[in-house]
KEKE-3310 file (N, C-alpha, C; in steps of 0.2 Angstrom, whole numbers, plus 5000, padded with zeros to 4 digits):
npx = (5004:5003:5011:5001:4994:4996:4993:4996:4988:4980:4966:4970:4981:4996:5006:5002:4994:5001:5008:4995:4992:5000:5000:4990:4989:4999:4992:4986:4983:4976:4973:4966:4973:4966:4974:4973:4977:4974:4965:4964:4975:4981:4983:4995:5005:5003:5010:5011:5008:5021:5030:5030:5034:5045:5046:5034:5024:5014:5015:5012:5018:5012:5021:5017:5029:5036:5040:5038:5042:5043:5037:5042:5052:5044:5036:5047:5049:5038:5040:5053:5048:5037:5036:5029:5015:5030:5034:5044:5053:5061:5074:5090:5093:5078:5072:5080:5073:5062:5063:5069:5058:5049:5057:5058:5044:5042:5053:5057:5044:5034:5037:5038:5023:5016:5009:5015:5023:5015:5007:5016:5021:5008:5008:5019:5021:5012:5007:4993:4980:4977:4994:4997:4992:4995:5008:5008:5005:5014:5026:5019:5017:5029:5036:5029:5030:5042:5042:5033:5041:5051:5041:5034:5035:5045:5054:5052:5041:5026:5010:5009:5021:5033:5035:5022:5015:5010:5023:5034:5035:5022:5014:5018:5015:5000:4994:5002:4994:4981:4983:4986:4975:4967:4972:4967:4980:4980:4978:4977:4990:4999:4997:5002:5005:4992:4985:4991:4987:4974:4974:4980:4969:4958:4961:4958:4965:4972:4959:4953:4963:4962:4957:4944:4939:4943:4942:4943:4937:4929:4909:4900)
npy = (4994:5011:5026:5037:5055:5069:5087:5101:5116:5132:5141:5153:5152:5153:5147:5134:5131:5129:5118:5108:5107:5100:5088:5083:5082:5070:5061:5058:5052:5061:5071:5086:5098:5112:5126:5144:5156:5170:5173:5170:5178:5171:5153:5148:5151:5144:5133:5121:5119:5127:5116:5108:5116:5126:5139:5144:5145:5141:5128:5115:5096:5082:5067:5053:5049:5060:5078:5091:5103:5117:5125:5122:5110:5102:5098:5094:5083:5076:5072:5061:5053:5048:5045:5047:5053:5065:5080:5089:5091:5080:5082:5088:5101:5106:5104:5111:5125:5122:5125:5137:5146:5143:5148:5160:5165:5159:5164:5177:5185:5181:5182:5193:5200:5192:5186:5189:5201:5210:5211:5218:5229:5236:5233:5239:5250:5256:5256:5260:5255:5256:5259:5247:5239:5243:5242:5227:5225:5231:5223:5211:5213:5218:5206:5197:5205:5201:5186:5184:5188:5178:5165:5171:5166:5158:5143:5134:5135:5127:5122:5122:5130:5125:5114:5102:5096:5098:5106:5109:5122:5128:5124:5133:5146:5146:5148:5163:5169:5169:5177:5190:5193:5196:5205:5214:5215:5218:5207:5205:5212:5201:5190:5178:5171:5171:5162:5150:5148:5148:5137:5126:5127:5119:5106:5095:5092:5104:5111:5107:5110:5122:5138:5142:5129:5124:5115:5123:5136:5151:5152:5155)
npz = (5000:4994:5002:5010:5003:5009:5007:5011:5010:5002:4998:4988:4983:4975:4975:4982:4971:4961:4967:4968:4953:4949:4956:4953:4936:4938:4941:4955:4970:4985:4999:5005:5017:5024:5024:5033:5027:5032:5044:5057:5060:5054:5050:5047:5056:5065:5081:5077:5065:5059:5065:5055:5043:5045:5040:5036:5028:5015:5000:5011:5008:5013:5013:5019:5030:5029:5027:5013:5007:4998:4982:4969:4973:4976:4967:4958:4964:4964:4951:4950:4958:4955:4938:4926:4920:4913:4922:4914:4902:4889:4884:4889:4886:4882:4896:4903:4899:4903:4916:4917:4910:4920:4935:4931:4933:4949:4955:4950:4949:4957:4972:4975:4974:4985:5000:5011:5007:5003:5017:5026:5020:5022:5038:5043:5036:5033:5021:5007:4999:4987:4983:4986:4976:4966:4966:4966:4951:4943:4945:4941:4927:4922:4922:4916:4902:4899:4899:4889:4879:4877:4875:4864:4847:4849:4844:4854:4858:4859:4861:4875:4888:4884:4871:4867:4877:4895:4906:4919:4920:4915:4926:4934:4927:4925:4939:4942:4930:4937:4945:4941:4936:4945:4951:4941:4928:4911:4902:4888:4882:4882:4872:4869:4881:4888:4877:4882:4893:4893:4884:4894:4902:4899:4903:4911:4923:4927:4927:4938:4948:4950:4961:4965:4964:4976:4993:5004:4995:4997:4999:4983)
capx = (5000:5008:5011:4998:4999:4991:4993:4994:4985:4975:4964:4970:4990:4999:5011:4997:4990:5005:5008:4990:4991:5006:4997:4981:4993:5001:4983:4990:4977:4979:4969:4969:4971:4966:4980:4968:4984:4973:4959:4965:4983:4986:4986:5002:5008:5003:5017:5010:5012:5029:5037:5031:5035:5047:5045:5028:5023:5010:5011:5018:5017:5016:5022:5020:5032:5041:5036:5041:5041:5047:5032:5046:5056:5039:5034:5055:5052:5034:5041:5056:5045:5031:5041:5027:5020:5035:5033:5048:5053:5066:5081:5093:5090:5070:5072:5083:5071:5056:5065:5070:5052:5046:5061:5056:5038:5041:5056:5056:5037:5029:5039:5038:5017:5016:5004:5017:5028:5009:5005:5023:5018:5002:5009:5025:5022:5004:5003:4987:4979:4979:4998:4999:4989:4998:5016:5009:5003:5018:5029:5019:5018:5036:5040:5025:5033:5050:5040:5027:5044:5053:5038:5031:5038:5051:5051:5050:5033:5020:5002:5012:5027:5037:5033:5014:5016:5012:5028:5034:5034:5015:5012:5019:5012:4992:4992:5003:4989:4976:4985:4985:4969:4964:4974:4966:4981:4977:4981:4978:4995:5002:4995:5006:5002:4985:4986:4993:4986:4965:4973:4980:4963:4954:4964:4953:4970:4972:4955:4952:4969:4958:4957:4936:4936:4943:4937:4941:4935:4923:4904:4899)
capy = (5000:5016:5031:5043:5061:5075:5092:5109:5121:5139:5140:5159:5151:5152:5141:5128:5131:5124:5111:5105:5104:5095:5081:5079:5077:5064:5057:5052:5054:5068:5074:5093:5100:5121:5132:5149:5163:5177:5170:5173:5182:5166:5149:5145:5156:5140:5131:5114:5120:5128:5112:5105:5118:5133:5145:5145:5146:5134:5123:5108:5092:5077:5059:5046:5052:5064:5085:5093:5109:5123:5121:5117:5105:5097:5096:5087:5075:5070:5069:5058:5047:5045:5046:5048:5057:5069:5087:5090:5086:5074:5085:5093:5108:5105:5105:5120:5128:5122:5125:5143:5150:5140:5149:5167:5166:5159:5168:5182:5191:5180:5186:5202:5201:5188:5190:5193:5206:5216:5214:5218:5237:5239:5232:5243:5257:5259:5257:5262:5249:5257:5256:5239:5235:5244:5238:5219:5226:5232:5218:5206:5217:5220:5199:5194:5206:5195:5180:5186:5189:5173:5162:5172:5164:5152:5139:5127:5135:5124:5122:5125:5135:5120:5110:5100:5091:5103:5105:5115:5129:5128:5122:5141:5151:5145:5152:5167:5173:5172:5181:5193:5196:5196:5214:5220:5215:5220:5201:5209:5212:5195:5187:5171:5171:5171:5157:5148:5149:5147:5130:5124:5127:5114:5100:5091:5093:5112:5113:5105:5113:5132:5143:5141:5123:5121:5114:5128:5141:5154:5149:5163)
capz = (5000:4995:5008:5008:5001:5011:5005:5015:5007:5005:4990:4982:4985:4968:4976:4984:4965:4956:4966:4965:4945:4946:4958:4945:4931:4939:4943:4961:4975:4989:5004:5007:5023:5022:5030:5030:5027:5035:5048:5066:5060:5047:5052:5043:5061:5072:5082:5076:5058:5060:5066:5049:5040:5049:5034:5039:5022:5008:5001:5014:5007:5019:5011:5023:5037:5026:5026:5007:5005:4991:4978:4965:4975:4977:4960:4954:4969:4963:4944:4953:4961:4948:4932:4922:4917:4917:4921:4913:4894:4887:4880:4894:4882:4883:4901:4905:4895:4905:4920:4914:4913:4929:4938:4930:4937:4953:4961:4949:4948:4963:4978:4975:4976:4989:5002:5016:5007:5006:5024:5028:5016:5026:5044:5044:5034:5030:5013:5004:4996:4979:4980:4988:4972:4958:4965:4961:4947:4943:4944:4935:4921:4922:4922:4910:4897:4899:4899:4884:4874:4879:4873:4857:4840:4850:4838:4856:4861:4858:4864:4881:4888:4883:4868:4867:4884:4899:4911:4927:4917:4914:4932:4939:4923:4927:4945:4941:4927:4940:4950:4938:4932:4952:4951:4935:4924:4907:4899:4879:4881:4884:4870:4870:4889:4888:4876:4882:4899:4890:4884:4900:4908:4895:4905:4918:4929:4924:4930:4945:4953:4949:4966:4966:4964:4981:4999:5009:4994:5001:4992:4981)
cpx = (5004:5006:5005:5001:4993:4995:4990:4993:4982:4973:4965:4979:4992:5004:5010:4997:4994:5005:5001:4988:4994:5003:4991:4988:4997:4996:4984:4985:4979:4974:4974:4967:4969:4969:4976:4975:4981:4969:4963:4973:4985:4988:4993:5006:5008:5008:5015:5012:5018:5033:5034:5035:5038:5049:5037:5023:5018:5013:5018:5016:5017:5016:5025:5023:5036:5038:5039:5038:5043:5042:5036:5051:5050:5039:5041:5053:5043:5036:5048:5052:5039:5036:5036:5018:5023:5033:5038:5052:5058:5073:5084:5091:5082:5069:5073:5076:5065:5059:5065:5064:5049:5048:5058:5050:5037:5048:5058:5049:5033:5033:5039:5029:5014:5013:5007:5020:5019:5008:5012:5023:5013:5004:5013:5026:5017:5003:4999:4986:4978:4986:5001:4999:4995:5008:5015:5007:5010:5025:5028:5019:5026:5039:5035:5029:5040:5046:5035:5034:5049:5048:5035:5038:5043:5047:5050:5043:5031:5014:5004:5017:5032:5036:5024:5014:5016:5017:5027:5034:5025:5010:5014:5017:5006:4993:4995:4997:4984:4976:4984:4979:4964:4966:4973:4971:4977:4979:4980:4986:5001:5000:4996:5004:4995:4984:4986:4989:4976:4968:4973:4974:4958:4954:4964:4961:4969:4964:4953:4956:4964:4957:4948:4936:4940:4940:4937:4939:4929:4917:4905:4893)
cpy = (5006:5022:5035:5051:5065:5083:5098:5115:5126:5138:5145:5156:5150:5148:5133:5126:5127:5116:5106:5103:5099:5088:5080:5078:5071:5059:5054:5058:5060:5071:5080:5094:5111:5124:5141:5154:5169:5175:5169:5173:5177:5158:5144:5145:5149:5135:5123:5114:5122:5123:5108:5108:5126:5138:5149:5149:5139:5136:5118:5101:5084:5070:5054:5049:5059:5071:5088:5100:5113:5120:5119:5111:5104:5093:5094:5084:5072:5068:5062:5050:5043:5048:5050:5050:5064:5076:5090:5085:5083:5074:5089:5100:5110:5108:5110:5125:5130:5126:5135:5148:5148:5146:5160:5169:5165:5160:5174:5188:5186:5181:5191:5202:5195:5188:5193:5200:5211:5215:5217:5228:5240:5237:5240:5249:5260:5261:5257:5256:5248:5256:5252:5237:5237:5241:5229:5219:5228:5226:5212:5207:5216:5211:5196:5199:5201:5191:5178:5186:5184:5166:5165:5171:5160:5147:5131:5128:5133:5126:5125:5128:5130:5115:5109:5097:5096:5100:5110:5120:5132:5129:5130:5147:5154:5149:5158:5173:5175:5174:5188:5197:5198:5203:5218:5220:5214:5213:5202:5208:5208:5190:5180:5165:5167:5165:5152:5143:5145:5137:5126:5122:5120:5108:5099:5094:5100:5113:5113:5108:5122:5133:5140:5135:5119:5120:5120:5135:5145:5154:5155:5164)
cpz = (5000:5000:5006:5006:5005:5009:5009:5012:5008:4997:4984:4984:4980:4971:4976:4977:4962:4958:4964:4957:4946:4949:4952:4939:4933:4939:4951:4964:4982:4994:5004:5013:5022:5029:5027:5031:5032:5040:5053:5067:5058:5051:5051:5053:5067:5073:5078:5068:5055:5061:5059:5045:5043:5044:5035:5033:5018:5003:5008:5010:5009:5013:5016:5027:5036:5025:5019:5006:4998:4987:4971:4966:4976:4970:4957:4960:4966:4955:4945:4956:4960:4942:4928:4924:4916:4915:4919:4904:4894:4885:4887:4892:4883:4892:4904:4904:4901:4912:4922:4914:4920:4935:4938:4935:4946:4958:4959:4951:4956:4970:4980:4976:4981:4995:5010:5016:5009:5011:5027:5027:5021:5035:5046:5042:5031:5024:5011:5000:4990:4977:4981:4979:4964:4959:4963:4954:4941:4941:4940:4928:4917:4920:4914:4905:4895:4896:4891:4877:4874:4875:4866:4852:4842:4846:4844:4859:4857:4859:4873:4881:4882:4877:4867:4872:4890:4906:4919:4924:4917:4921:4936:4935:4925:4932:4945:4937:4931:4945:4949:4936:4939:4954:4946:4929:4917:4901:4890:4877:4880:4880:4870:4877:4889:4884:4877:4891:4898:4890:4890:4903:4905:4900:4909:4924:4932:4931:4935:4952:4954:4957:4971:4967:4971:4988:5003:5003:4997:4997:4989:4981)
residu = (UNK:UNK:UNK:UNK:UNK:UNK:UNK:UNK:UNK:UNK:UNK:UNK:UNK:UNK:UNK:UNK:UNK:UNK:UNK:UNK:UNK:UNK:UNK:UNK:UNK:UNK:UNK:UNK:UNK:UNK:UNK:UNK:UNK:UNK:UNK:UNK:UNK:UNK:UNK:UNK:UNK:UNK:UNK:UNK:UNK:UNK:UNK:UNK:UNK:UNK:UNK:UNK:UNK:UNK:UNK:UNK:UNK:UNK:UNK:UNK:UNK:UNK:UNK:UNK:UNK:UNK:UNK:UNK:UNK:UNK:UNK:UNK:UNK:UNK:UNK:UNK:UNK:UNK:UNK:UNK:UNK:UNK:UNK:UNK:UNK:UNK:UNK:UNK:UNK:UNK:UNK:UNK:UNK:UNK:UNK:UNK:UNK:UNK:UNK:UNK:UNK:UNK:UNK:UNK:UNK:UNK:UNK:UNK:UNK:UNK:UNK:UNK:UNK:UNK:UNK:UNK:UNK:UNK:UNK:UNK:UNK:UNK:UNK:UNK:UNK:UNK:UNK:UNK:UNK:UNK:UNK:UNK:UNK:UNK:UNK:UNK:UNK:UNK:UNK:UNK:UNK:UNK:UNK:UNK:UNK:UNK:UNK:UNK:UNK:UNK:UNK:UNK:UNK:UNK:UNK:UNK:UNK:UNK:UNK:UNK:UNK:UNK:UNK:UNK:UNK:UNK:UNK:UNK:UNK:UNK:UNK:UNK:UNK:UNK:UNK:UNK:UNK:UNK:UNK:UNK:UNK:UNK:UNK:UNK:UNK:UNK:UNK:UNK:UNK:UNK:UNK:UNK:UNK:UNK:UNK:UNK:UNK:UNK:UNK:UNK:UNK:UNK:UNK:UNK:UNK:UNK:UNK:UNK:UNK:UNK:UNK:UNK:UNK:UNK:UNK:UNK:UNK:UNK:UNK:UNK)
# end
């Protein structure tokens, strides 16, 4: 009988987000637990969760006895440990590649609008809530142009960042765009992006991982 997987989660987490694509693409089973970031000062904050996880951050990943963190050290040890199929292409060169946009989105443009650096603007210096908004507005802008000119007319862009097969790249894209369009980014701009990100969503995995479709989201 294989180890269970339970997953520490929040449902608007672009990091939770990723790694929950990457468990549905793999199709591997997964109870979520809901760590609420904001609900009686963030229960990432509690000592019970800290010694899981002393960043005191989502996502954690429990296997079996084991806590995994970092949501792309998670996603290379599920592609490690389920081979197939791989979030990662076939070519050292494929890889890099994938790896390369992966890396842009999630220590580039998502640390910078992350939900501690903003409490962090409004704790310590009372920033405005218009330009809490316009500085993530600001970076994403700033990184999806990279990223919009990195992926338009490569001759490795496919159907995904990567080829026809969605990768890590794909897996940090998805949750970034709906990060995006949650601060009003103007996504016209990013046509590649945007593309790219509509197909993604077609596939049942894709879908399933979305922010709404989760246990702790709030009804509507």
């Amino acid at each position: 009988m294989s180890e269970p997987l339970t997953l520490y989660s929040y449902w608007r987490s672009s990091a939770a987000y990723r790694v929950r694509i990457g468990l549905n693409l793999k199709g591997l089973e997964y109870n979520i637990v809901p760590v609420h970031l904001v609900q009686g000062g963030g229960q990432q904050h509690a000592e019970s969760y800290r010694q899981m996880n002393p960043q005191e951050l989502v996502p954690t990943l429990s296997h079996g006895q084991r806590q995994l963190t970092q949501s792309l050290a998670i996603l290379e040890y599920l592609d490690e440990v389920w081979p197939e199929p791989s979030l990662l292409p076939a070519t050292a060169r494929e890889r890099q590649r994938a790896r390369e946009l992966a890396l842009l989105v999630a220590c580039d443009v998502h640390p910078l609008n992350n939900l501690r650096v903003l409490q962090y603007f409004d704790r310590e210096w009372n920033v405005p809530q218009p330009e809490r908004d316009g500085w993530v507005r600001h970076w994403i802008e700033t990184g999806f142009a990279a990223l919009e000119a990195m992926l338009d007319g490569h001759p490795s862009t496919g159907e995904f960042c990567e080829g026809n097969a969605p990768t890590l790249a794909d897996c940090c894209l998805v949750p970034q765009v709906y990060n995006a369009r949650r601060y009003g980014v103007e996504m016209g701009a990013y046509p590649t992006i945007a593309r790219i990100e509509a197909h993604c969503l077609t596939l049942p995995a894709f879908d399933a991982a979305r922010p709404e479709h989760q246990p702790d989201a709030p009804a509507v």
